[in-house]
N, CA and C atoms of all chains as a GROMACS GRO file, in nm:
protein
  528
    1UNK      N    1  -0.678  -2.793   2.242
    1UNK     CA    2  -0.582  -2.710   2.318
    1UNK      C    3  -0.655  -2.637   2.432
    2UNK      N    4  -0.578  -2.625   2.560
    2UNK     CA    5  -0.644  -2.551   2.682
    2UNK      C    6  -0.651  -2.415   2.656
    3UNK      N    7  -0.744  -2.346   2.698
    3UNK     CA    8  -0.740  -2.187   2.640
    3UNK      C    9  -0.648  -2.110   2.719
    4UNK      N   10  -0.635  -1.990   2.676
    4UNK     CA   11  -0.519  -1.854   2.731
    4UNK      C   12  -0.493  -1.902   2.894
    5UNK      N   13  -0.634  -1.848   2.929
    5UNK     CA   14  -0.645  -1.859   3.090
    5UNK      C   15  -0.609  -1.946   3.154
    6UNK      N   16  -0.681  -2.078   3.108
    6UNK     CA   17  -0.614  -2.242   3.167
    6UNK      C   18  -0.497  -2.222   3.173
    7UNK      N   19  -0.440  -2.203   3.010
    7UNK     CA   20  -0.267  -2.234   3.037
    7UNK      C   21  -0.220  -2.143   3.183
    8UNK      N   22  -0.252  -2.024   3.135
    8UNK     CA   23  -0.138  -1.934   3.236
    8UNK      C   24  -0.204  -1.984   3.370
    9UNK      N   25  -0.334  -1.991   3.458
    9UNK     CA   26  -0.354  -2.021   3.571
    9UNK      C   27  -0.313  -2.166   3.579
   10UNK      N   28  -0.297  -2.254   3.511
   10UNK     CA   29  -0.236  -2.373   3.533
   10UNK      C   30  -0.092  -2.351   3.547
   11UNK      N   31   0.006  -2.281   3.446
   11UNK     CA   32   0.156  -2.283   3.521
   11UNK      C   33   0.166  -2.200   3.615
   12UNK      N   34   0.034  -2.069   3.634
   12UNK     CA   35   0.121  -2.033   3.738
   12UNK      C   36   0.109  -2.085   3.887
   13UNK      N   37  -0.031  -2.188   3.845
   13UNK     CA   38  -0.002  -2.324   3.989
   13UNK      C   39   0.091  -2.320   3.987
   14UNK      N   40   0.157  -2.405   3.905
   14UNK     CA   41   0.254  -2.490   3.866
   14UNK      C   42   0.440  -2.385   3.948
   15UNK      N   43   0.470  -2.271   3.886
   15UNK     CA   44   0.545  -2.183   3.906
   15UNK      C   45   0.531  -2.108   4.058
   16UNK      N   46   0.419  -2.126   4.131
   16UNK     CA   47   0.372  -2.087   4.281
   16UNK      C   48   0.405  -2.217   4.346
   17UNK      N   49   0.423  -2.337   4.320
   17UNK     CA   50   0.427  -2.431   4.427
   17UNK      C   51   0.567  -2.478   4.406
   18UNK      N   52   0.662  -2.456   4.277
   18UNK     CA   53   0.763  -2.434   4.277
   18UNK      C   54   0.838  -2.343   4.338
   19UNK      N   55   0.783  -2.227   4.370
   19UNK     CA   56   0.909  -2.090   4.441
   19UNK      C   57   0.868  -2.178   4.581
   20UNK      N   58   0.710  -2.208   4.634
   20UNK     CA   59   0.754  -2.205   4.780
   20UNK      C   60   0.825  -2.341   4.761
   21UNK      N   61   0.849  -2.480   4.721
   21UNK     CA   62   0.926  -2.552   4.719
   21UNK      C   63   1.087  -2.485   4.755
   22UNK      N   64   1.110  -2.409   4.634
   22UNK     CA   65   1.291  -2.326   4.657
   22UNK      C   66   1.267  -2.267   4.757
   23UNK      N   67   1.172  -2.216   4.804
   23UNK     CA   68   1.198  -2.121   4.903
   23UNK      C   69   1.214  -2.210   5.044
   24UNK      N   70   1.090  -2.276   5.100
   24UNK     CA   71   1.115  -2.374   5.169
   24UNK      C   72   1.256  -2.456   5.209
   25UNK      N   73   1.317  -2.494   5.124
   25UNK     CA   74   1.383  -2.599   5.080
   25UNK      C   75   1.539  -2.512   5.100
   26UNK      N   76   1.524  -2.405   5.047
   26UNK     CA   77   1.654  -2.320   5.143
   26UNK      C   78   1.620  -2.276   5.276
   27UNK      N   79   1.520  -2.253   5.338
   27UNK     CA   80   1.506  -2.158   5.463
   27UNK      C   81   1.547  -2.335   5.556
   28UNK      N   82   1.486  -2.419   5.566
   28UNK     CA   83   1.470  -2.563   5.634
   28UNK      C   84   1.610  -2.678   5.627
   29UNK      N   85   1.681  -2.682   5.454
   29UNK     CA   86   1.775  -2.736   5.432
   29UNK      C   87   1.882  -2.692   5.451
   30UNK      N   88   1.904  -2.600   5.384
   30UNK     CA   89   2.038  -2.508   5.327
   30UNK      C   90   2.095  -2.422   5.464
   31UNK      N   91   1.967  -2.335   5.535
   31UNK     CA   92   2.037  -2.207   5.603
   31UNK      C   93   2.096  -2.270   5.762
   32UNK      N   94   2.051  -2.365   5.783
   32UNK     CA   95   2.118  -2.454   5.913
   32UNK      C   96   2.272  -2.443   5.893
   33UNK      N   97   2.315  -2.471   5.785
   33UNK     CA   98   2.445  -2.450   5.738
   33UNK      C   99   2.535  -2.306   5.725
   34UNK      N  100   2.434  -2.229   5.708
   34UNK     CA  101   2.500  -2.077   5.696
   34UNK      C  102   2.473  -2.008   5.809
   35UNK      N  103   2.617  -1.930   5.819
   35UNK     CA  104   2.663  -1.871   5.990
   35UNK      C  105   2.552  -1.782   5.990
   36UNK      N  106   2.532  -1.775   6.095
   36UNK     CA  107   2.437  -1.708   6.171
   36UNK      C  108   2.432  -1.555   6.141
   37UNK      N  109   2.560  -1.526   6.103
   37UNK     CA  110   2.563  -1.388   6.093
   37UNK      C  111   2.523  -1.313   5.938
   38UNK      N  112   2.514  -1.384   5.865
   38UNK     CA  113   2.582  -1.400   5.716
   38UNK      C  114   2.395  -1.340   5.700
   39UNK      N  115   2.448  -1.235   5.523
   39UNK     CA  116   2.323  -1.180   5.487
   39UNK      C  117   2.210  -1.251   5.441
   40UNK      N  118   2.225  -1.346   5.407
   40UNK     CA  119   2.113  -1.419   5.367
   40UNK      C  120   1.974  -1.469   5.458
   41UNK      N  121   2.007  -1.451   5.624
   41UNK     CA  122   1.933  -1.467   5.699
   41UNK      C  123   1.827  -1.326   5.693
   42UNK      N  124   1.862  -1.202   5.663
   42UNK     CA  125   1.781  -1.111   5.664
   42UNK      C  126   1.606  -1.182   5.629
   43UNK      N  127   1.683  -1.226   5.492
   43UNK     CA  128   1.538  -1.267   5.407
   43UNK      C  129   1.470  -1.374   5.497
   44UNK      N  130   1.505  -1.429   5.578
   44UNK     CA  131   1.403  -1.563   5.606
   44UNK      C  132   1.387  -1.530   5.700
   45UNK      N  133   1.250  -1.530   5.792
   45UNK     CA  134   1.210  -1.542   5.936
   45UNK      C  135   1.271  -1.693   6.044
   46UNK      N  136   1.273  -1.628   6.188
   46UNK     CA  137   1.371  -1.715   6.261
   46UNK      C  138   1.303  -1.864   6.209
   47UNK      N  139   1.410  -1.979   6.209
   47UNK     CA  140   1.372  -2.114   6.132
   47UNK      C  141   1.273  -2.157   6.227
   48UNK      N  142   1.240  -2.110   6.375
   48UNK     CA  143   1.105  -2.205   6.457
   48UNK      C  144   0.987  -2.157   6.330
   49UNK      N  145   0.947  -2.054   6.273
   49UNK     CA  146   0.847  -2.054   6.185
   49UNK      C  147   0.837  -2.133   6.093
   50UNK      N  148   0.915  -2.165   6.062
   50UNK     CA  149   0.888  -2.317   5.948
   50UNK      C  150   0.840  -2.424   5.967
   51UNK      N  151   0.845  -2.428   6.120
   51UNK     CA  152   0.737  -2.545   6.174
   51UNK      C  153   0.621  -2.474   6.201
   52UNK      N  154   0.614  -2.388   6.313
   52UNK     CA  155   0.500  -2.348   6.336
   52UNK      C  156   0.424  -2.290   6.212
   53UNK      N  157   0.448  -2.235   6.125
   53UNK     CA  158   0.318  -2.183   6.024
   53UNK      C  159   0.284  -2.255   5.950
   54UNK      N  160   0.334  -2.402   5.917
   54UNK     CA  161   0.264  -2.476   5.822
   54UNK      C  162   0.161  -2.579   5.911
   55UNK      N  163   0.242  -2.576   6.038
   55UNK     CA  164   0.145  -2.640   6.141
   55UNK      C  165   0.002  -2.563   6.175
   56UNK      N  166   0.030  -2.428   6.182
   56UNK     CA  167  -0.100  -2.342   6.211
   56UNK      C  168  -0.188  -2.326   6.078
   57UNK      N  169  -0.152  -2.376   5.960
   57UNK     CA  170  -0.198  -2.340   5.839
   57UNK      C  171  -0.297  -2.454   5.868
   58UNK      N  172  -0.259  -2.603   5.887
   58UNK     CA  173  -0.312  -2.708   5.864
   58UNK      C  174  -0.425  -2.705   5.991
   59UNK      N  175  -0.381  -2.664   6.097
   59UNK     CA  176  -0.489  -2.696   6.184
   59UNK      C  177  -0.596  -2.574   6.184
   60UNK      N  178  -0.577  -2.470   6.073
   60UNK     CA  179  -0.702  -2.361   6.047
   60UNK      C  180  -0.771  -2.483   5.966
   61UNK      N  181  -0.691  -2.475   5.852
   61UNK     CA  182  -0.736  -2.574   5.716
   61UNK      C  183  -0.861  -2.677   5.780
   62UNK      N  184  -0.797  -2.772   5.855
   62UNK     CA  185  -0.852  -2.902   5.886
   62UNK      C  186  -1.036  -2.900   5.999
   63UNK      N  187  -0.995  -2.748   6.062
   63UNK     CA  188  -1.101  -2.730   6.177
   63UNK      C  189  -1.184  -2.661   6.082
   64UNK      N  190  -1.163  -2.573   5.980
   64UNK     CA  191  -1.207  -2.509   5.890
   64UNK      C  192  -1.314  -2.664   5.808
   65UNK      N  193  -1.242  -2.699   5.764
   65UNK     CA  194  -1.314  -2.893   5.716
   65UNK      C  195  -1.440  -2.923   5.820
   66UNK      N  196  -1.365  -2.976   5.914
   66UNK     CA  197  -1.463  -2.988   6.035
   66UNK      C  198  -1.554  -2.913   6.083
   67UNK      N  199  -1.511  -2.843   6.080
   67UNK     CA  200  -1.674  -2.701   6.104
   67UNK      C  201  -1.782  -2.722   6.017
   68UNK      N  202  -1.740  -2.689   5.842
   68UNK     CA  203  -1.840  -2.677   5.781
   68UNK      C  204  -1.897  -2.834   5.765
   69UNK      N  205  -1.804  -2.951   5.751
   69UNK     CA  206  -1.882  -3.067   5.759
   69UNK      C  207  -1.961  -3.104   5.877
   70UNK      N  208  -1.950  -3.074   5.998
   70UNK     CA  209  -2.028  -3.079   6.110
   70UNK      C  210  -2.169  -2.964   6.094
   71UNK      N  211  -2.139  -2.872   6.058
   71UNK     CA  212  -2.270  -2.804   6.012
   71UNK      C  213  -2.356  -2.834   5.864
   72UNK      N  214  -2.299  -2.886   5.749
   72UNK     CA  215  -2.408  -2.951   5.696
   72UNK      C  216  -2.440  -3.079   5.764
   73UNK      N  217  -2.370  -3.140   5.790
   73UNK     CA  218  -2.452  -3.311   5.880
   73UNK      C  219  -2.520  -3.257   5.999
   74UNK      N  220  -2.497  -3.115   6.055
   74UNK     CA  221  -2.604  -3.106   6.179
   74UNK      C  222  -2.743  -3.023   6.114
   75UNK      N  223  -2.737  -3.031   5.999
   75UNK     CA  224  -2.872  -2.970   5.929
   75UNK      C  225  -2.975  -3.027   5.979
   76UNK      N  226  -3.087  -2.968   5.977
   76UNK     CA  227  -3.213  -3.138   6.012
   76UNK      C  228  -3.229  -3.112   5.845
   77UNK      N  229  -3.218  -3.241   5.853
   77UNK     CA  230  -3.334  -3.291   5.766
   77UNK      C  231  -3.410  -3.214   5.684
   78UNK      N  232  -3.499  -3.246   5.540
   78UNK     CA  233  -3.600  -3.178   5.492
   78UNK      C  234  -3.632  -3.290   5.490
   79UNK      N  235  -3.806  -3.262   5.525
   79UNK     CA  236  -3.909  -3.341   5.526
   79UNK      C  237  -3.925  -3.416   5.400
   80UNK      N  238  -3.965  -3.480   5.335
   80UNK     CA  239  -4.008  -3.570   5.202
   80UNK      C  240  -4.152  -3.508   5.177
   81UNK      N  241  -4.180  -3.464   5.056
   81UNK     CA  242  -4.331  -3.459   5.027
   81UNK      C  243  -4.346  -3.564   4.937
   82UNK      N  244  -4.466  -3.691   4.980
   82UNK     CA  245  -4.478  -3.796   4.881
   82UNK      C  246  -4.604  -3.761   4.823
   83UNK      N  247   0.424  -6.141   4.797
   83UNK     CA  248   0.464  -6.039   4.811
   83UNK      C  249   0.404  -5.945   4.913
   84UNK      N  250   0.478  -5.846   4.881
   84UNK     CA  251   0.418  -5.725   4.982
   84UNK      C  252   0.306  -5.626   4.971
   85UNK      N  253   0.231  -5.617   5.003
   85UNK     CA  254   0.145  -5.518   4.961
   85UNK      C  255   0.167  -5.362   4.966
   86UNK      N  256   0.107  -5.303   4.903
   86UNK     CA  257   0.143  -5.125   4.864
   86UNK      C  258   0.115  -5.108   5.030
   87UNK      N  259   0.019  -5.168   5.103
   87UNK     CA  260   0.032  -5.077   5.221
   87UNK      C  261   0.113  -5.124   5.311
   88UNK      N  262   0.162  -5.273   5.307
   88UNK     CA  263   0.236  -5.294   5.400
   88UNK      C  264   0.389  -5.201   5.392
   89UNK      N  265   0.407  -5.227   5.214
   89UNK     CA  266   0.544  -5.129   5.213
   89UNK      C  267   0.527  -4.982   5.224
   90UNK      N  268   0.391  -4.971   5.252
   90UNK     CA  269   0.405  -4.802   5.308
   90UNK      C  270   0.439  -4.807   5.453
   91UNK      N  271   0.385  -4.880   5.533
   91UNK     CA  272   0.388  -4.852   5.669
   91UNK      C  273   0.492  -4.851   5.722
   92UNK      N  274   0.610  -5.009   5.645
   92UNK     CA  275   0.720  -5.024   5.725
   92UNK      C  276   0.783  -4.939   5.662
   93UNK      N  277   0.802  -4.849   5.551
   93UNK     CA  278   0.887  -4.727   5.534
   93UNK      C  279   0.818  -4.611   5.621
   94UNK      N  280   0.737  -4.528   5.693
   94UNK     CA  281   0.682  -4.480   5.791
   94UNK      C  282   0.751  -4.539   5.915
   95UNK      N  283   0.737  -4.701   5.928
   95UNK     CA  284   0.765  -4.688   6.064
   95UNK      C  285   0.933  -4.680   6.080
   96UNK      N  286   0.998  -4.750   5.972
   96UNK     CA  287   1.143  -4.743   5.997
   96UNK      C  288   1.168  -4.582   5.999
   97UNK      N  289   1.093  -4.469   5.919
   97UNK     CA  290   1.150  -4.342   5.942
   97UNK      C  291   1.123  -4.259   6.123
   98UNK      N  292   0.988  -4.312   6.112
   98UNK     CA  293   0.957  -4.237   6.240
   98UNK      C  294   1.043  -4.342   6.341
   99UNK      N  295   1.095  -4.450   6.347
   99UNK     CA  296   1.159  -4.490   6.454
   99UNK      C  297   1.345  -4.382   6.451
  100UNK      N  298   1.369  -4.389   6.288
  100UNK     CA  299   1.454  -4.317   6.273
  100UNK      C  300   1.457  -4.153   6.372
  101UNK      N  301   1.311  -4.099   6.337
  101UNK     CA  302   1.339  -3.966   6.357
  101UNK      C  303   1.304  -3.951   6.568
  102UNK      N  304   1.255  -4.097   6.579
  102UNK     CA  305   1.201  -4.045   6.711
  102UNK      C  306   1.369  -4.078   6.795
  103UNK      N  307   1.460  -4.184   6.738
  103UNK     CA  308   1.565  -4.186   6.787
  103UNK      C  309   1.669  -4.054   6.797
  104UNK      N  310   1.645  -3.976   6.663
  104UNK     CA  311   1.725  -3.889   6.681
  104UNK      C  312   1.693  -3.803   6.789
  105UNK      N  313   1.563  -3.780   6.795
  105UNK     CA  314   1.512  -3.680   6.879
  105UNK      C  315   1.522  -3.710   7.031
  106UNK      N  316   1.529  -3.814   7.090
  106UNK     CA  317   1.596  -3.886   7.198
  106UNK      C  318   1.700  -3.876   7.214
  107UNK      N  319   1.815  -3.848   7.112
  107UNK     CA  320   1.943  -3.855   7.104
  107UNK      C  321   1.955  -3.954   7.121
  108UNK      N  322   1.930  -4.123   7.095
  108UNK     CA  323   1.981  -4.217   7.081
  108UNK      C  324   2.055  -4.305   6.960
  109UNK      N  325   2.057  -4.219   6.879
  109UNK     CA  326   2.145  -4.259   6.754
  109UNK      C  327   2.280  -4.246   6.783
  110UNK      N  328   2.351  -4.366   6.743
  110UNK     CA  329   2.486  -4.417   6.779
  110UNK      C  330   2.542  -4.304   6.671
  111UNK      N  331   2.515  -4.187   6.656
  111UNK     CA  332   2.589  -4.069   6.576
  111UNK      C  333   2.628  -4.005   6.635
  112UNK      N  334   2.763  -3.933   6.582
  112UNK     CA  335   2.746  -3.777   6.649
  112UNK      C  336   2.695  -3.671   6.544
  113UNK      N  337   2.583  -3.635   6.553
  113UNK     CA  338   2.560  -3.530   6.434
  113UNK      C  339   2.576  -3.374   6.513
  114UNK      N  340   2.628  -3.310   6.405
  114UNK     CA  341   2.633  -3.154   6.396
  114UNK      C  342   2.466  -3.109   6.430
  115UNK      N  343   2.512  -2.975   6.493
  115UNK     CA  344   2.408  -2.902   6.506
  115UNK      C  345   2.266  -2.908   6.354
  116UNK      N  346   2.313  -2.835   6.262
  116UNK     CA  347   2.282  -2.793   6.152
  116UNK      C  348   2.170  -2.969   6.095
  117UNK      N  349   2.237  -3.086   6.129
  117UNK     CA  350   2.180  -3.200   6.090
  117UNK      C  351   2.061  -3.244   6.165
  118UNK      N  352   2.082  -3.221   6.270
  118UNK     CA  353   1.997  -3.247   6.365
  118UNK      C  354   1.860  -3.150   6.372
  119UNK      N  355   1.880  -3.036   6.308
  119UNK     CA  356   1.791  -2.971   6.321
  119UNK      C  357   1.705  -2.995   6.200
  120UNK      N  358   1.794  -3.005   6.093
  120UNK     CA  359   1.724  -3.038   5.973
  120UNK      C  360   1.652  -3.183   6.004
  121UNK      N  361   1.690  -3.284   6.084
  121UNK     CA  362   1.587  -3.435   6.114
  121UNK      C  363   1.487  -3.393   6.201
  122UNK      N  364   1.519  -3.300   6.260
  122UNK     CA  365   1.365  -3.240   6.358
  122UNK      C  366   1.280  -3.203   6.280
  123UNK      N  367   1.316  -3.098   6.178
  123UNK     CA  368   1.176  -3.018   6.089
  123UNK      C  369   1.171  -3.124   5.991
  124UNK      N  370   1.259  -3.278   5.947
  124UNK     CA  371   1.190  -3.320   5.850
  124UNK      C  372   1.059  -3.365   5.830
  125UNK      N  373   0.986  -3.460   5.870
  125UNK     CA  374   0.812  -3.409   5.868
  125UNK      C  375   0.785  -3.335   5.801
  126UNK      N  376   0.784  -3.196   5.863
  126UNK     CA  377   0.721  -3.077   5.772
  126UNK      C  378   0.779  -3.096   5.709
  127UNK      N  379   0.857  -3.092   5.653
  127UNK     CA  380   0.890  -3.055   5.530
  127UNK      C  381   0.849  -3.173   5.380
  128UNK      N  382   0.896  -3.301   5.482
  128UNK     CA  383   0.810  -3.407   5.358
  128UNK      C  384   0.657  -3.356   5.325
  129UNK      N  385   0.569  -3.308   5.452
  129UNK     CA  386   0.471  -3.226   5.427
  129UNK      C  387   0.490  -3.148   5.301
  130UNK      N  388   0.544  -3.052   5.340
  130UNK     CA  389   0.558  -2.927   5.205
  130UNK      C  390   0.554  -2.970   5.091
  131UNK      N  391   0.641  -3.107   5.095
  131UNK     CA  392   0.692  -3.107   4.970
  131UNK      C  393   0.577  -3.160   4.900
  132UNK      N  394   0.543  -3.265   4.961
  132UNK     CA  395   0.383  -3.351   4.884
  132UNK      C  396   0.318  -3.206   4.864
  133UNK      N  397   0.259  -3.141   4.929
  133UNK     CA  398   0.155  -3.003   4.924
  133UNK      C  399   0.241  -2.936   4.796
  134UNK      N  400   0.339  -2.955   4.796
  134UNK     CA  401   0.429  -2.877   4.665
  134UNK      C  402   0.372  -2.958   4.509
  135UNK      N  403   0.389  -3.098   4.552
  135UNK     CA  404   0.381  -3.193   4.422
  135UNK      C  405   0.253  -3.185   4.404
  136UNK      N  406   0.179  -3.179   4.466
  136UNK     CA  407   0.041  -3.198   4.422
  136UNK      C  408  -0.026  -3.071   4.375
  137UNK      N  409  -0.011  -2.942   4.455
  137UNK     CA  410  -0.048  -2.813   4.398
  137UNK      C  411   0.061  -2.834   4.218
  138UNK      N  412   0.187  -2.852   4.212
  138UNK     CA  413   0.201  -2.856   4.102
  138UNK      C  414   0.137  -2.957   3.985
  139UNK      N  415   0.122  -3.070   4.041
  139UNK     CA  416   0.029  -3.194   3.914
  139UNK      C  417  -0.120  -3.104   3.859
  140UNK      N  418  -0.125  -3.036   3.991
  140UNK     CA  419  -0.310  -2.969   3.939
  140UNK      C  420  -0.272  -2.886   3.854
  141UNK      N  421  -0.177  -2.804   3.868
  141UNK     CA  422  -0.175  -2.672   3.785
  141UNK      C  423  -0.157  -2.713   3.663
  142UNK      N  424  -0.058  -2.849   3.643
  142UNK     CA  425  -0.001  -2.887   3.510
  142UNK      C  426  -0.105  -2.971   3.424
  143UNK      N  427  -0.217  -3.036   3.510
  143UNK     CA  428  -0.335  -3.086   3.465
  143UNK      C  429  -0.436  -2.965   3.400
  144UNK      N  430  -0.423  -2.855   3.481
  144UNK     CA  431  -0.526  -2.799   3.416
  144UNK      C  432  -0.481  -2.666   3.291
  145UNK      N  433  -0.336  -2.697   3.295
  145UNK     CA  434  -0.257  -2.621   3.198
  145UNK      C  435  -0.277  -2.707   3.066
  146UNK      N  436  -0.250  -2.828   3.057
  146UNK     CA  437  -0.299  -2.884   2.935
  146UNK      C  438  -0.413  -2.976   2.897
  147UNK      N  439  -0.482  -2.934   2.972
  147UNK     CA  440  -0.644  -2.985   2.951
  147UNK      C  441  -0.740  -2.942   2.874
  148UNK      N  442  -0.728  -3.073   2.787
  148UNK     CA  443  -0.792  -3.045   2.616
  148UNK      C  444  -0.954  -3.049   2.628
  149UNK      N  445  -0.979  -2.933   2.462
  149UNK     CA  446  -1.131  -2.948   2.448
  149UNK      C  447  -1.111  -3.099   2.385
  150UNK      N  448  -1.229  -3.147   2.394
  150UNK     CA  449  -1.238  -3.245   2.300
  150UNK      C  450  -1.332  -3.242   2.186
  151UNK      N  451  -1.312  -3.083   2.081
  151UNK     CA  452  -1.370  -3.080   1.981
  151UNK      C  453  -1.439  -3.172   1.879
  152UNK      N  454  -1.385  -3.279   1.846
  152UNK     CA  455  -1.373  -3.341   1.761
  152UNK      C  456  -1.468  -3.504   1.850
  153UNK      N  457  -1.437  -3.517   1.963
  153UNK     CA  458  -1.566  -3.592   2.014
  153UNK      C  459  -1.682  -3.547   2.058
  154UNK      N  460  -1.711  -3.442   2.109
  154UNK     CA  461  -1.809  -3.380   2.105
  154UNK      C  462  -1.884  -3.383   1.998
  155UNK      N  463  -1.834  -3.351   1.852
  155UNK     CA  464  -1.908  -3.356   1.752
  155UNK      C  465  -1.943  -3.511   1.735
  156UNK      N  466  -1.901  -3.587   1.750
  156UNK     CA  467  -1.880  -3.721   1.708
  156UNK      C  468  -1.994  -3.753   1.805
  157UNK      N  469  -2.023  -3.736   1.908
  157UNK     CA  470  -2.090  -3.732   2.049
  157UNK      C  471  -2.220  -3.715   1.998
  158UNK      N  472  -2.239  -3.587   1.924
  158UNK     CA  473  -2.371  -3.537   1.904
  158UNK      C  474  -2.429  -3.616   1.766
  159UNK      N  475  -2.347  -3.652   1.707
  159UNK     CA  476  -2.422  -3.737   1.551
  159UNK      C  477  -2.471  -3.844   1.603
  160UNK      N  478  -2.385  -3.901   1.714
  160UNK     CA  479  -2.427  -4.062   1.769
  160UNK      C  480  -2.565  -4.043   1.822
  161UNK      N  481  -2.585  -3.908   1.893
  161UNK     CA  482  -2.696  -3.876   1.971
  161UNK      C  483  -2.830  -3.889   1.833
  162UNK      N  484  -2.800  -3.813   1.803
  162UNK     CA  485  -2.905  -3.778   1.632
  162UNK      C  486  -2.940  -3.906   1.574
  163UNK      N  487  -2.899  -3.979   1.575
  163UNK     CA  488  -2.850  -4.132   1.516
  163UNK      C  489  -2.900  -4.202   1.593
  164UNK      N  490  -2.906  -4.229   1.702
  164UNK     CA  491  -2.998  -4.306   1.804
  164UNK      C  492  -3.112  -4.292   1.838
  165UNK      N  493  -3.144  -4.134   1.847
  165UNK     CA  494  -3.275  -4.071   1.836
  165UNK      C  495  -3.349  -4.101   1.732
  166UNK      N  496  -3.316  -4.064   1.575
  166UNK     CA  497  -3.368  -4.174   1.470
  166UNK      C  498  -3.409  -4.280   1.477
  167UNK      N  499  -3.317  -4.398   1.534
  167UNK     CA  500  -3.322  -4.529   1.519
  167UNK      C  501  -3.470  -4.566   1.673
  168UNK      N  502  -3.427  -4.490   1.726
  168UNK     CA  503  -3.530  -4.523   1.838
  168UNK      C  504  -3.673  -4.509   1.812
  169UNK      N  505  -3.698  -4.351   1.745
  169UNK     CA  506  -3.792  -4.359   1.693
  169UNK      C  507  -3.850  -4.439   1.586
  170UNK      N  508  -3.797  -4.514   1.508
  170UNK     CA  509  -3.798  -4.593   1.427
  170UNK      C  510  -3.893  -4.667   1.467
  171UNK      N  511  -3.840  -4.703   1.610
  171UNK     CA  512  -3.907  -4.863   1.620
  171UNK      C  513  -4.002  -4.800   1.741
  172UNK      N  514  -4.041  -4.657   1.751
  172UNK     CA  515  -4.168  -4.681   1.838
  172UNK      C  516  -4.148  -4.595   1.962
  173UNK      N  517  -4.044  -4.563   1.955
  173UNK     CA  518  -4.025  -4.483   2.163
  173UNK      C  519  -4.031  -4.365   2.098
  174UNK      N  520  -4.144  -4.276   2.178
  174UNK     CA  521  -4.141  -4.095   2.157
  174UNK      C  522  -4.015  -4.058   2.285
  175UNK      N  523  -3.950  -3.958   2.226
  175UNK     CA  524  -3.850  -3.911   2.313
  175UNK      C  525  -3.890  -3.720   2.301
  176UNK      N  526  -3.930  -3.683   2.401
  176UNK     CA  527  -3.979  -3.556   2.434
  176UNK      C  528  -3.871  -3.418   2.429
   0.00000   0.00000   0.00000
């Protein structure tokens, strides 16, 4: 059996990639459909952010990748002692 | 038959021809506001969703990820047991 910790940090992966799924999934699907005026828009930021922040997430993410892999491959070298 | 990547690509390319038409407005549709916007952000969102499925498979992998008590032990007699037999016939093991 997985211990205390595993379990709970494993569902609450599990329960974190589920809300932003619902959450997502109404702000992108659902609110296109609901009038403009209506309360439910309070909660969600204007819908251009739903593109732009997962777009700005990925291109930190990815240059973030690229940085540190370009700085260990621009290491020199250690010499060999034979 | 088809191969896994060929039937990946032509589902990719039939969507992105799908989504680049809409975005042209050349789809013999008339779609509503509300539809159209939702085929613009789809991408991201197939994004999300994979980033969704996969943050969830990890969590659920490491939610029931067993000791393996019972090979471990089994693990270590085999070890003891080979070490014997090795020495037996002559190899020092340090």
């Amino acid at each position: 059996m997985a211990t205390g910790s595993d379990r709970s940090v494993g569902y609450g992966l599990v329960a974190l990639a589920l809300s932003i799924f619902t959450y997502y999934t109404v702000w992108v699907i659902i609110l296109p459909f609901v009038n403009d005026d209506h309360v439910i828009h309070q909660y969600f930021l204007p819908r251009v952010y739903a593109l732009i922040l997962p777009i700005l997430a990925g291109v930190i993410v990815l240059s973030a990748l690229g940085g540190t892999i370009a700085v260990i491959l621009g290491r020199p070298k250690k010499q060999k002692t034979s | 038959m088809f191969t896994k990547l060929q039937q990946w690509l032509s589902a990719i390319f039939l969507y992105a021809s799908f989504w680049l038409s809409s975005f042209y407005d050349k789809l013999p549709l008339t779609l509503s506001d509300p539809w159209k916007e939702i085929i613009f952000a789809s991408p991201i969102y197939f994004l999300i969703t994979f980033a969704c499925f996969s943050l969830a498979t990890i969590g659920y992998r490491v939610a029931i990820f067993n000791d393996c008590t019972e090979a471990s032990e089994e693990l270590k007699k085999e070890i003891i047991e080979a070490k014997k037999d090795l020495e037996k016939k002559g190899l020092k093991i340090s």
